[in-house]
C-alpha positions as CSV (number, residue, x, y, z in Angstrom):
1,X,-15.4,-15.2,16.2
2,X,-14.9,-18.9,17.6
3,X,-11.2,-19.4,18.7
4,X,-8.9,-20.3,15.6
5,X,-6.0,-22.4,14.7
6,X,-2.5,-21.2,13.5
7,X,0.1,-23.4,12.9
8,X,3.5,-21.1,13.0
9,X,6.3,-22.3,10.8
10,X,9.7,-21.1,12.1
11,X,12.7,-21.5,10.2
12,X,16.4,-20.8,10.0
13,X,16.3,-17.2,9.7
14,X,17.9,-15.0,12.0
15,X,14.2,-13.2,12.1
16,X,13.0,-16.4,14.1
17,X,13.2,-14.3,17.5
18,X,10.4,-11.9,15.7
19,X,8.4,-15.1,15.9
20,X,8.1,-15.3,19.2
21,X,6.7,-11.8,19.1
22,X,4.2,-12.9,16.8
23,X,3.2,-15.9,18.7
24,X,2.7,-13.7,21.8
25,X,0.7,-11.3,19.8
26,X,-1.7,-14.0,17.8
27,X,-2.1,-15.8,21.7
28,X,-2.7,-12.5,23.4
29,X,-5.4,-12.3,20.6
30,X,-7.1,-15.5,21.5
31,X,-5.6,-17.2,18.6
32,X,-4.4,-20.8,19.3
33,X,-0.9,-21.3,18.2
34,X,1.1,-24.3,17.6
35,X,5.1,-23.9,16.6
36,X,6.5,-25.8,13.9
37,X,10.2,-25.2,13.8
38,X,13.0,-27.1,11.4
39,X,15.9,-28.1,12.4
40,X,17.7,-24.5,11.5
41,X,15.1,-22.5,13.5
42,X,16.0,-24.6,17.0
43,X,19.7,-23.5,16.4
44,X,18.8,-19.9,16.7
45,X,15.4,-20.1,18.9
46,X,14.8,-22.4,21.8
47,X,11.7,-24.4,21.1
48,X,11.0,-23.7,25.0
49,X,10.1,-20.1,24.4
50,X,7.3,-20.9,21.5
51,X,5.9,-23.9,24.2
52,X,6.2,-20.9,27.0
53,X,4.5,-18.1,24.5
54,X,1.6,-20.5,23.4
55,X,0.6,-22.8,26.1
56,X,1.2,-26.0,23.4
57,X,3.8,-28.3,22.5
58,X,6.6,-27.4,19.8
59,X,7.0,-29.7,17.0
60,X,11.0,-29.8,15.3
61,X,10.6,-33.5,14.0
62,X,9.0,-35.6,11.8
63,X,9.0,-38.3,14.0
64,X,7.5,-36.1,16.8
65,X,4.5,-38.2,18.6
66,X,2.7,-35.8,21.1
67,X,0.6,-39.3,21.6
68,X,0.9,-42.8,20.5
69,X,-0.2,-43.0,17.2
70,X,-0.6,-39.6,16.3
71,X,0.8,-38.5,12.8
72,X,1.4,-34.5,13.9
73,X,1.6,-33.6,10.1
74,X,-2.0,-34.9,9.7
75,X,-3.5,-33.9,13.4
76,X,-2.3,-30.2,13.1
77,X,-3.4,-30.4,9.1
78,X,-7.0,-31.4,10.3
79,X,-7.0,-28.5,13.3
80,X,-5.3,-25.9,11.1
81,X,-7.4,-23.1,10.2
82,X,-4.2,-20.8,9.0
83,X,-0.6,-22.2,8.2
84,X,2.0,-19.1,8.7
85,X,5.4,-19.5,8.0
86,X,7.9,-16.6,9.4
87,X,10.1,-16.6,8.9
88,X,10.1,-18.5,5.4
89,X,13.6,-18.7,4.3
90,X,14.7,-19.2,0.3
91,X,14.7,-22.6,1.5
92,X,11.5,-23.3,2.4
93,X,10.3,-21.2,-0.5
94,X,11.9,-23.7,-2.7
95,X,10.6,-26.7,-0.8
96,X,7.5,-25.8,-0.8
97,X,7.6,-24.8,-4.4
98,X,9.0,-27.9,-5.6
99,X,6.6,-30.4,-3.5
100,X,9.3,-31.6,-1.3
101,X,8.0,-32.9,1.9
102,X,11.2,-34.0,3.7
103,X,10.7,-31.9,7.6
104,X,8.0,-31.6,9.9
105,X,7.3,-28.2,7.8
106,X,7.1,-28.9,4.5
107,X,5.0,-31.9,5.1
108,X,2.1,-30.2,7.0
109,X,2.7,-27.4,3.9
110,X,1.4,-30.4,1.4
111,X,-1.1,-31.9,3.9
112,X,-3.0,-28.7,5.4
113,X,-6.5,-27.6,3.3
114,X,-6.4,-24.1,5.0
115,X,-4.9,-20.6,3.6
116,X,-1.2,-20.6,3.7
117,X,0.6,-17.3,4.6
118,X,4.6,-17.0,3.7
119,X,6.4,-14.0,5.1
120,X,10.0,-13.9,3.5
121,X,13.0,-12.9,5.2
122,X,16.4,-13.5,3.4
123,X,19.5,-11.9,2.1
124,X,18.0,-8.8,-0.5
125,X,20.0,-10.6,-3.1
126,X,18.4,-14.3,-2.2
127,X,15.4,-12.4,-2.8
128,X,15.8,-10.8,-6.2
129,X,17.2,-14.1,-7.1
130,X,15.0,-15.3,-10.1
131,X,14.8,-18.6,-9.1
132,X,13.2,-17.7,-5.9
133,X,11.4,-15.2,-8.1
134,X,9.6,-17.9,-9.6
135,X,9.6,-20.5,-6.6
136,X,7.2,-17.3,-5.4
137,X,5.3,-17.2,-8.1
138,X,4.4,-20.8,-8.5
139,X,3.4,-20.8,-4.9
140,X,0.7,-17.9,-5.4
141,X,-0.8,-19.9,-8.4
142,X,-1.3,-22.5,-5.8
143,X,-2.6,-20.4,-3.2
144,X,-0.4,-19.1,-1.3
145,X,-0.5,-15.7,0.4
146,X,2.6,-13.7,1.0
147,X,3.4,-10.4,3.2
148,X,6.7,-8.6,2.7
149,X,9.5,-8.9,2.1
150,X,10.1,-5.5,3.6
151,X,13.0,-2.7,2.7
152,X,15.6,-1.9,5.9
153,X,18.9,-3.2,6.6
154,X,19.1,-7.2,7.2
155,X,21.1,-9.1,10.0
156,X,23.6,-9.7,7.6
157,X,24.5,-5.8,7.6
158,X,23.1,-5.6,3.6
159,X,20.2,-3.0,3.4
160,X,17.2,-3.9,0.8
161,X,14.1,-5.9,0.2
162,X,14.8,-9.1,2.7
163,X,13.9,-8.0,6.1
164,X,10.2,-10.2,7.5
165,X,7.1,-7.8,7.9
166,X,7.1,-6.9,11.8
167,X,5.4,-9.1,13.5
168,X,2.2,-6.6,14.5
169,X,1.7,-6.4,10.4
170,X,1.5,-9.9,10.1
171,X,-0.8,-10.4,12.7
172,X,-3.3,-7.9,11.2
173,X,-2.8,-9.8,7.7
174,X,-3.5,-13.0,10.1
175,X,-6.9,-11.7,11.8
176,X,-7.8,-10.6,8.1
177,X,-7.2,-14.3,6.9
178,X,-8.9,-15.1,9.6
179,X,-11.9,-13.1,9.5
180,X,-12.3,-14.2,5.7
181,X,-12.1,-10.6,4.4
């Protein structure tokens, strides 16, 4: 398989440090990863560790310009061969969901052509929420792939459906993705 393209979406979940295990396992793979993170996910991870983990720059703004006259949401849309968000927040879910395009994220969510993957991690009572019920639904009309939410105890010290998929399940849902399977 010729090297790929991820794009990893990070956002303010306290499951953001289980991205950087992902990252490290989709590089160690020989997948090439470029971090996305909103403005929430830089408050809990330092962008440094994705740049460290993947070799590439870390986006957290819109107005990020890696080099003059590059529009990131559109270069990283055009390289993107799988957009993965984890951890995708309630938040996210709903941007997406609604069309709103108002971070880095949610912009390259509108603008990428490739599968999408959207592993949930919130609150178990965000979760059974049926707004974000239907936010979910609407966005596997449109495509989207999802993995987890999983049962266990959350950061927040509730136990139920909330916690993200560990990161080694997401990468084989990744190299399945991938693969086209």
């Amino acid at each position: 398989m010729t090297m790929k393209t991820v794009v990893l979406g990070v956002t303010g979940s306290i499951a953001a440090y289980k991205a950087c295990d992902l990252a490290s396992k989709m590089t160690a793979e020989g997948i090439c990863v470029h971090a996305v993170m909103t403005a929430s996910a830089v408050k809990l991870v330092a962008p440094a560790s994705f740049q460290a983990l993947t070799g590439n720059p870390v986006v957290t703004s819109m107005f990020h310009e890696a080099s003059p006259g590059e529009m990131p949401h559109i270069s990283l849309a055009d390289v993107c061969d799988l957009l993965v968000v984890a951890p995708a927040t309630a938040n996210i879910i709903g941007k997406f969901a609604s069309g709103i395009a108002d971070d880095m994220l949610s912009t390259l969510a509108l603008s990428v052509e490739c599968p999408r993957l959207v592993a949930p991690a919130m609150n178990p009572r965000m979760w059974a929420n049926p707004i974000v019920s239907e936010n979910v639904e609407k966005l596997k009309k449109h495509g989207f792939a999802f993995i987890g939410p999983e049962e266990g105890r959350t950061a927040c010290g509730v136990s139920g459906r909330g916690r993200m998929s560990e990161p080694a399940d997401i990468l084989l849902e990744v190299q399945r993705i991938l693969r086209g399977t």
